[in-house]
DSSP file (Angstrom, degrees, kcal/mol; ACC not computed):
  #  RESIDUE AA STRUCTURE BP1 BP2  ACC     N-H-->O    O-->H-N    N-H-->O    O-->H-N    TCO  KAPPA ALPHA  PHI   PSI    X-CA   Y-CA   Z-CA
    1    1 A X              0   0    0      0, 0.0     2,-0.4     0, 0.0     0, 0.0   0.000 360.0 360.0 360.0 132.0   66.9  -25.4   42.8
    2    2 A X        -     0   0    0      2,-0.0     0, 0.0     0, 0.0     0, 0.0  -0.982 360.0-115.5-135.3 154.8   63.6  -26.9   43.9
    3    3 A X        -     0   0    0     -2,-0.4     2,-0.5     1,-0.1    21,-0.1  -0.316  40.1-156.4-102.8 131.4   59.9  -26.3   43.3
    4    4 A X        -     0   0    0     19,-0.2    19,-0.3     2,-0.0     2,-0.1  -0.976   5.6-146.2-112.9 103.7   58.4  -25.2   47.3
    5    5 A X        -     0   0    0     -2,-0.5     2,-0.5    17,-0.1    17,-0.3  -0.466   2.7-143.6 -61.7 135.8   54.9  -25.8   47.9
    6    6 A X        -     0   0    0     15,-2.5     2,-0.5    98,-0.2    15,-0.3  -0.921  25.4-151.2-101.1 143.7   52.8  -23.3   50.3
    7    7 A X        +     0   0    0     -2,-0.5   103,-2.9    13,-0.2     2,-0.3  -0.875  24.9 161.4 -83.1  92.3   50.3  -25.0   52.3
    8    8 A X  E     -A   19   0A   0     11,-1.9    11,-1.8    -2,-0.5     2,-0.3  -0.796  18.0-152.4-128.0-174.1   47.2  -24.2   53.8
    9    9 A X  E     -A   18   0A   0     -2,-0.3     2,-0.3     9,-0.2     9,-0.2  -0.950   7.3-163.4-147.3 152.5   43.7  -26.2   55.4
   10   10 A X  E     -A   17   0A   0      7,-3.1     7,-1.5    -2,-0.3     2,-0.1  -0.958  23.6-125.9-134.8 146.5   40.2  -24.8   55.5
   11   11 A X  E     -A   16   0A   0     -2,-0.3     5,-0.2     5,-0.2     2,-0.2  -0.443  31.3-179.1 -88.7 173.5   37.9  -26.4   57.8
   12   12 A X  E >   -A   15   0A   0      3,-1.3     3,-2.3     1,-0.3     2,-0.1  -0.610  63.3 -43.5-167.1 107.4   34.2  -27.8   55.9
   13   13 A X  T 3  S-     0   0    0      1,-0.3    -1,-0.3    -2,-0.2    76,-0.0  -0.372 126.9 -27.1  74.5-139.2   31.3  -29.5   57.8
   14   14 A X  T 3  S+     0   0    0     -2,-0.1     2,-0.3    -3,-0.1    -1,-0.3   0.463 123.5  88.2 -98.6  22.7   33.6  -31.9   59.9
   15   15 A X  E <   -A   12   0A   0     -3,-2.3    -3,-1.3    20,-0.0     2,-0.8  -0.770  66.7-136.4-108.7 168.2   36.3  -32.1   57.7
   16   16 A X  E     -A   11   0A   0     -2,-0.3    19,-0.7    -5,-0.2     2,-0.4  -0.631  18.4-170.8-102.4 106.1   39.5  -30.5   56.8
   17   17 A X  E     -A   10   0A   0     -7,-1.5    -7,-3.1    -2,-0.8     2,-0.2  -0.768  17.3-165.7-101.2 136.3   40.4  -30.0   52.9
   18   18 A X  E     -A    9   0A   0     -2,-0.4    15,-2.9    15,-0.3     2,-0.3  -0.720   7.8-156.3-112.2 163.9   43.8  -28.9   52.3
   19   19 A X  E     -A    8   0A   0    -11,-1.8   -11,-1.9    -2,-0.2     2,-0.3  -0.974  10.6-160.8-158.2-172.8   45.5  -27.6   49.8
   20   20 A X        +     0   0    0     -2,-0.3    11,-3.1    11,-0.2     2,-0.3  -0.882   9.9 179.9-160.1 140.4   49.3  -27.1   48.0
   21   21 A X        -     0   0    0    -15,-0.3   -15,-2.5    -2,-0.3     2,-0.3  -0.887   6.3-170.8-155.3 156.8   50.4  -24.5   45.3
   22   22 A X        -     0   0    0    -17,-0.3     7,-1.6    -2,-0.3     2,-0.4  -0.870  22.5-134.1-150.9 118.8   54.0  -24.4   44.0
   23   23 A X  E     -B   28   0B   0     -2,-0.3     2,-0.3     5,-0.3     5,-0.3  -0.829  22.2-174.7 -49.1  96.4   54.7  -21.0   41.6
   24   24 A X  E >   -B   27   0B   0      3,-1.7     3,-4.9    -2,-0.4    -2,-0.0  -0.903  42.9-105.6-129.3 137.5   56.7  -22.0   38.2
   25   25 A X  T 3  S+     0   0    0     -2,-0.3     3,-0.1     1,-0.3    -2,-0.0   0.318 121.3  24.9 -59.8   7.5   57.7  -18.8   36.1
   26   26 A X  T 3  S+     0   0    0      1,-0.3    52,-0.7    52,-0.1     2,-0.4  -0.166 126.0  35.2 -98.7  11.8   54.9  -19.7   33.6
   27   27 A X  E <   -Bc  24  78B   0     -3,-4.9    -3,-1.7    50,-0.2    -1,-0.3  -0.870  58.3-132.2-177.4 142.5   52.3  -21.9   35.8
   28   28 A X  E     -Bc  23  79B   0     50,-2.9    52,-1.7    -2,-0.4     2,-0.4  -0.601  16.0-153.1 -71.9 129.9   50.8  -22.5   38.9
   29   29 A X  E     + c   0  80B   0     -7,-1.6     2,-0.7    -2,-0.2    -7,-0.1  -0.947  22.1 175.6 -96.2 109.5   50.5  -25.9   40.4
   30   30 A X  E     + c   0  81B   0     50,-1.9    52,-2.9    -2,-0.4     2,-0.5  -0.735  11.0 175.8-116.2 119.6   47.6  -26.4   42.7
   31   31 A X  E     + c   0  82B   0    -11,-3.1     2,-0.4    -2,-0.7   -11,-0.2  -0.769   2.1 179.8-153.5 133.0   46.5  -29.3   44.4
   32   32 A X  E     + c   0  83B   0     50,-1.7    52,-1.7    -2,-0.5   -13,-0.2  -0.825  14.7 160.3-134.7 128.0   43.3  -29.6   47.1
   33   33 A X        -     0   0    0    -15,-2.9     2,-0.3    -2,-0.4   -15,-0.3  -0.594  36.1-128.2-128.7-173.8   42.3  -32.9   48.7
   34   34 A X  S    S+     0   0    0     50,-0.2   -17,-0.2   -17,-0.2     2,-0.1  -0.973  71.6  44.6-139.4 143.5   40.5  -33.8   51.6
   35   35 A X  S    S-     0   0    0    -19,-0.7     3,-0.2    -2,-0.3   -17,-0.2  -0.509  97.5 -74.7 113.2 168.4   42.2  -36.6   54.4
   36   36 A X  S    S+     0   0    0      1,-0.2     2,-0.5    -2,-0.1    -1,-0.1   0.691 113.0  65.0 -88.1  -0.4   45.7  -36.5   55.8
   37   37 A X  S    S-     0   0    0     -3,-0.1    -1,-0.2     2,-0.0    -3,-0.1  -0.678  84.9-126.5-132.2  96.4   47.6  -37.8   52.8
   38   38 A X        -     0   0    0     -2,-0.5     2,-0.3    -3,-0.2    -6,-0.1   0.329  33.5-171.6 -15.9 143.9   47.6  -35.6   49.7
   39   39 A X        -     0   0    0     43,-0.1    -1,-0.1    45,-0.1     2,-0.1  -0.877  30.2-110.4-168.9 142.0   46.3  -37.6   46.4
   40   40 A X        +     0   0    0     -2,-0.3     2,-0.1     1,-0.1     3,-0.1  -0.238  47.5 166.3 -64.3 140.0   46.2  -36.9   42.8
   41   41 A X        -     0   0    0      1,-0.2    43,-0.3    -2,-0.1    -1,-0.1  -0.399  52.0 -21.0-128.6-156.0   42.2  -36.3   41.5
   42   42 A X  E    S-D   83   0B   0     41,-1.3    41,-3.4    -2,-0.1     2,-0.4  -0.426  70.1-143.9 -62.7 133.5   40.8  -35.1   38.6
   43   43 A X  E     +DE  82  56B   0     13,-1.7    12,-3.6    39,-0.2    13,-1.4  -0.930  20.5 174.2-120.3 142.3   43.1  -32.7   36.7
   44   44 A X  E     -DE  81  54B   0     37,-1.4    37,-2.1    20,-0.5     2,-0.5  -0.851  13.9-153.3-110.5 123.8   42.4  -29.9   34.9
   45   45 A X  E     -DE  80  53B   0      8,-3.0     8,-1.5    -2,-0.3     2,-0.6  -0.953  12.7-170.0-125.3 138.9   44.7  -27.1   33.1
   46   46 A X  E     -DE  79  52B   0     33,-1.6    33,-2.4    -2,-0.5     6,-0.2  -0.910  10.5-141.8-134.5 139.3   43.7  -23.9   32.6
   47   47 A X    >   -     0   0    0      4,-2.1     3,-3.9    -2,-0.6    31,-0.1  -0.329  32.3-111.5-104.1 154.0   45.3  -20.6   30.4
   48   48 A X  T 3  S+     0   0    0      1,-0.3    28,-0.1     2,-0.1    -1,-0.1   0.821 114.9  61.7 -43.8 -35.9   45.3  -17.1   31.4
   49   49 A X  T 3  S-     0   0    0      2,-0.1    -1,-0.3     1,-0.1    -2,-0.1   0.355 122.4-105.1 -92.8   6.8   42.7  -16.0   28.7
   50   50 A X  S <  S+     0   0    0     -3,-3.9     2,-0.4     1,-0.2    -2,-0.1   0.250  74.8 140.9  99.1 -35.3   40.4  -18.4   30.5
   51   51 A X        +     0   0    0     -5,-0.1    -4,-2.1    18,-0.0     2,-0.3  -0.445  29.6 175.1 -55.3 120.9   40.3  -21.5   28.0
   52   52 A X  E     +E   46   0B   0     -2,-0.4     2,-0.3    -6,-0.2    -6,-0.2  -0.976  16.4 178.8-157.1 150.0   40.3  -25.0   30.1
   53   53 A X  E     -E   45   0B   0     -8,-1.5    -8,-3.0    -2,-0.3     2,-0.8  -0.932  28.7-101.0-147.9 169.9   40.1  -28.6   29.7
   54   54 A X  E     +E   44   0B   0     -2,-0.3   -10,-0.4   -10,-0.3     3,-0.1  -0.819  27.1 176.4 -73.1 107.0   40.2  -32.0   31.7
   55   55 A X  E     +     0   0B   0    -12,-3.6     2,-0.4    -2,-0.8   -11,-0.2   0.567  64.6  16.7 -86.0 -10.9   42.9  -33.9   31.8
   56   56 A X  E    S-E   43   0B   0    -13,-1.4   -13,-1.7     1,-0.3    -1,-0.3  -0.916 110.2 -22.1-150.8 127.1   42.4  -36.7   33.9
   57   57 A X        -     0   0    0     -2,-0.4    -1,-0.3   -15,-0.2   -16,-0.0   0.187  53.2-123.7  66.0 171.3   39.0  -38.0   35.2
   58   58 A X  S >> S+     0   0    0     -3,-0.1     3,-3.2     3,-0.1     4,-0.6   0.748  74.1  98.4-129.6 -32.4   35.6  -36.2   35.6
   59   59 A X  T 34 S+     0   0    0      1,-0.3    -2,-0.1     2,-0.1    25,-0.1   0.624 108.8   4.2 -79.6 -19.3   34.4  -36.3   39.0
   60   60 A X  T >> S+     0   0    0     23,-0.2     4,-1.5     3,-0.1     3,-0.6   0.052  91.3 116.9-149.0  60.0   35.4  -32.9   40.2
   61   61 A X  T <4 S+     0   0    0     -3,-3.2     4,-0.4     1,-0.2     5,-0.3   0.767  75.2  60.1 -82.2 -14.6   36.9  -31.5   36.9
   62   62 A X  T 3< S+     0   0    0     -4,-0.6     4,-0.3     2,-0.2    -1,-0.2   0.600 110.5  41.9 -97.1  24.0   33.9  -28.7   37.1
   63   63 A X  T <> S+     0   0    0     -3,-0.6     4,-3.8     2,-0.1     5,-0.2   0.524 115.9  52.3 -90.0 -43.0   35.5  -27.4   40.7
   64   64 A X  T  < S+     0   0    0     -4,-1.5   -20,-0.5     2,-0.2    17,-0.2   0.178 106.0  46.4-111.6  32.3   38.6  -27.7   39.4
   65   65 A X  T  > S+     0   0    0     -4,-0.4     4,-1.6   -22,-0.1     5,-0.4   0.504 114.2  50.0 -67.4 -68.1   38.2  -25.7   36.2
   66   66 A X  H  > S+     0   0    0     -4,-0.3     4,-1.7     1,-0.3    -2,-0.2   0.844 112.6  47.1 -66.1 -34.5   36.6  -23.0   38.1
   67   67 A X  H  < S+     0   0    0     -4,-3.8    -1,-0.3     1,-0.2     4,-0.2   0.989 111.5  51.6 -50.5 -55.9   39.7  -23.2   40.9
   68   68 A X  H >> S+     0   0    0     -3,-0.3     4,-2.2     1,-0.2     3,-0.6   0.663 107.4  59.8 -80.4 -27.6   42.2  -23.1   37.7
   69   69 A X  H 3X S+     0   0    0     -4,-1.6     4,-1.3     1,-0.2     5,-0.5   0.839 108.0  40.3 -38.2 -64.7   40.1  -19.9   36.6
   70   70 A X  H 3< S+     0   0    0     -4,-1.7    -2,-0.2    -5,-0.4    -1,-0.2   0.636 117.5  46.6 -81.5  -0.2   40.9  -18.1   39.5
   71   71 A X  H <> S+     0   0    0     -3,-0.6     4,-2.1    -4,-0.2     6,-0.4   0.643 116.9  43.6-101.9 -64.8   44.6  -19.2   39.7
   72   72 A X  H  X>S+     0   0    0     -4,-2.2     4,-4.0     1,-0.2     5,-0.6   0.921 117.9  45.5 -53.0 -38.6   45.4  -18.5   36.0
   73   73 A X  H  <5S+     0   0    0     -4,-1.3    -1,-0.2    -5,-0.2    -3,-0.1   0.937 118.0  42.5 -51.1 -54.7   43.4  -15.1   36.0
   74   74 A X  H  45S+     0   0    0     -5,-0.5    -1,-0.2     1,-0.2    -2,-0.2   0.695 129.4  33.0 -70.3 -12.9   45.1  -13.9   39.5
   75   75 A X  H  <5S-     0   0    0     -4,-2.1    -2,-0.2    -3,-0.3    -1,-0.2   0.737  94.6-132.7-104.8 -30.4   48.3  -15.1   38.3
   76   76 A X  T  <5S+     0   0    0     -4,-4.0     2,-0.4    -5,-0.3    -3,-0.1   0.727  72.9 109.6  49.2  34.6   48.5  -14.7   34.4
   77   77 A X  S   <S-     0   0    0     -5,-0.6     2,-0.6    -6,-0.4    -1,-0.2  -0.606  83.3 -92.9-126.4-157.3   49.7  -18.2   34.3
   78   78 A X  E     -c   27   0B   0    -52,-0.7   -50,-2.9    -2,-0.4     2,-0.5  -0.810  42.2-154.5 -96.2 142.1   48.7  -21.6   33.2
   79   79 A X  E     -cD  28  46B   0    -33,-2.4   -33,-1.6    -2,-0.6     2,-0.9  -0.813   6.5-164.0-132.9 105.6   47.1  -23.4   36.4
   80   80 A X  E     -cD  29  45B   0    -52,-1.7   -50,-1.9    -2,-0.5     2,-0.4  -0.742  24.2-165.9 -95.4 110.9   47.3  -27.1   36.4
   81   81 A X  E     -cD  30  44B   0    -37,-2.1   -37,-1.4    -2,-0.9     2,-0.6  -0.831  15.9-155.0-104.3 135.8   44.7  -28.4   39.2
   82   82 A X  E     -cD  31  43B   0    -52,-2.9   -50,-1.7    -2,-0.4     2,-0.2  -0.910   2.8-162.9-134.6 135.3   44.0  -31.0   40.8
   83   83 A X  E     +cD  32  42B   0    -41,-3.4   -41,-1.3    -2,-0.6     2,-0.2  -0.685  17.2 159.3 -73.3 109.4   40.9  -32.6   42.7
   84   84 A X        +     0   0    0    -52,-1.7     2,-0.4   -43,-0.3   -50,-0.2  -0.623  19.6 143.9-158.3  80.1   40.6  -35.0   44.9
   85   85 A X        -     0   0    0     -2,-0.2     5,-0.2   -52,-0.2     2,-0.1  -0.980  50.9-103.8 -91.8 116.6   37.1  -35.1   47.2
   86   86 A X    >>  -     0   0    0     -2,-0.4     3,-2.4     4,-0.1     4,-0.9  -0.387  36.8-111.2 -30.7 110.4   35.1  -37.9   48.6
   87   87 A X  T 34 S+     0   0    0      1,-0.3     3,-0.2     2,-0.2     4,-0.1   0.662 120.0  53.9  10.3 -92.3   31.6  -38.5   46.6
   88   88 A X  T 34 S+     0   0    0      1,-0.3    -1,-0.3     2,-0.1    -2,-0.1   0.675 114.1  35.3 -51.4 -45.9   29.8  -37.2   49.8
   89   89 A X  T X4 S+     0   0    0     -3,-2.4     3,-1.4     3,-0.1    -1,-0.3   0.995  91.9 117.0 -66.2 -57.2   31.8  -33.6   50.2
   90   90 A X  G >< S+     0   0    0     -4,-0.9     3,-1.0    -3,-0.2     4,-0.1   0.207  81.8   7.7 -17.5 -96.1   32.1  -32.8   46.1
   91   91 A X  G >  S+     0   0    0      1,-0.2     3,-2.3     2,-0.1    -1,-0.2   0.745 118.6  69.2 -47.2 -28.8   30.4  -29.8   44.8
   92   92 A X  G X  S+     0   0    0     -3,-1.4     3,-0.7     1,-0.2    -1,-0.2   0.907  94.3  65.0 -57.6 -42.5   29.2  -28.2   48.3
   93   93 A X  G X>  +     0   0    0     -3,-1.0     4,-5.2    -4,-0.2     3,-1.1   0.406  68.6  94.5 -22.0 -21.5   32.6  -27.6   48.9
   94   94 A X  G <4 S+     0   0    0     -3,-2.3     4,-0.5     1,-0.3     5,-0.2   0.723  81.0  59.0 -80.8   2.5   33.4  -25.0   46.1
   95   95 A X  G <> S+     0   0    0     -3,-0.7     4,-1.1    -4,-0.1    -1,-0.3   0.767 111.4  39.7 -82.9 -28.2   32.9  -22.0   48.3
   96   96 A X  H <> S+     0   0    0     -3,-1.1     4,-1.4     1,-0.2    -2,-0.2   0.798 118.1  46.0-101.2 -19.7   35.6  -23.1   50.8
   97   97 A X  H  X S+     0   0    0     -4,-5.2     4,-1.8     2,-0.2     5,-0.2   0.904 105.9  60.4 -74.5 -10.1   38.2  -24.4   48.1
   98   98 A X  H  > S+     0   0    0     -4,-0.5     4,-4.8    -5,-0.4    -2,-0.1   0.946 113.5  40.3 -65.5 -61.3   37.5  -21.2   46.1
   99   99 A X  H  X S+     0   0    0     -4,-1.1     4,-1.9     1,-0.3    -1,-0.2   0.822 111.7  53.5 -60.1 -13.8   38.9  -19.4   49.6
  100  100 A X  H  X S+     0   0    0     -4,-1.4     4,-1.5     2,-0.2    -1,-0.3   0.703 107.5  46.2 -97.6 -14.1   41.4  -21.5   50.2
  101  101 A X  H  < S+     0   0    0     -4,-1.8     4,-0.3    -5,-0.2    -2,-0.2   0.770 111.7  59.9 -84.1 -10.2   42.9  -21.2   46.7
  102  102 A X  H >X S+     0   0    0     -4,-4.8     3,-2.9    -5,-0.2     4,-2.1   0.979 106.3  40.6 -47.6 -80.4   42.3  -17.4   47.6
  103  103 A X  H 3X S+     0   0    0     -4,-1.9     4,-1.6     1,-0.3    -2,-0.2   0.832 112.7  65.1 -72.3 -17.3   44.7  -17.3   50.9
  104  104 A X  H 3< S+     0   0    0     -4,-1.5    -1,-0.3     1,-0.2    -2,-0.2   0.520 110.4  39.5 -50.7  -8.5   47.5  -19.9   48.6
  105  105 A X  H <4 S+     0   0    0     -3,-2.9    -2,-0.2    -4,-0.3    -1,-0.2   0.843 114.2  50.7 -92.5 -33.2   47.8  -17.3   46.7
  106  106 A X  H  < S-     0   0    0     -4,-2.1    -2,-0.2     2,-0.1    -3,-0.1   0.652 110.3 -49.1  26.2 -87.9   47.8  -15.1   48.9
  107  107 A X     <  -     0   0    0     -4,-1.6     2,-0.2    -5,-0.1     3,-0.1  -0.445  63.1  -0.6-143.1-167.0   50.4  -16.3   51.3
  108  108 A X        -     0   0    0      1,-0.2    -1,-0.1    -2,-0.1    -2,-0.1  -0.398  63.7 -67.7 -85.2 151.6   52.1  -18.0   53.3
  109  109 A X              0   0    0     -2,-0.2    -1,-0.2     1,-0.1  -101,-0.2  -0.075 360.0 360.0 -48.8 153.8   52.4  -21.5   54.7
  110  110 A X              0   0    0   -103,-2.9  -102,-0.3    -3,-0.1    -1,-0.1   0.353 360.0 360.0-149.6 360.0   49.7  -22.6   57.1
């Protein structure tokens, strides 16, 4: 058995930020970059009841609390997330990763 990511992209300004979620019977694995090759960023876990902390790095651990909010809540699981933006994009972004962790939950690859 092996853990299967769904896939989507959202466009933003002129770039494309993607993102990856994988389903584990107790947790969500979520992870939203920007570029064509996926990289680990600030990570974040967050519990169903809403309690959430940083686990790696700072620079977009308060997007990626508020993603892991909306994964653990819609999911009832733990949602470990991770961040990974260019200086120039970070916080302006959090309206289109919010929607793109919206249609990974969602759905299906894209």
């Amino acid at each position: 058995m092996g853990i299967e990511f769904s896939t989507r992209e959202a466009p933003f300004r002129d770039r494309v930020l993607h993102g990856a979620l994988a389903e584990l019977g107790n947790a969500v694995l979520a992870l939203f970059w920007e570029g064509e090759e996926p990289r680990l960023g600030t990570l974040t876990v967050t519990l169903p009841d809403g309690s959430s902390s940083t686990l790696l790095g700072d620079r977009d651990g308060q997007i990626g609390q508020i993603l892991g909010m909306h994964l653990a809540s819609g999911k009832g699981k733990i949602a470990l997330v991770s961040v990974n933006l260019p200086l120039s994009i970070g916080s302006a972004a959090g309206r289109a990763l919010i929607d793109l962790a919206r249609h990974l939950v969602g759905g299906s690859e894209g």
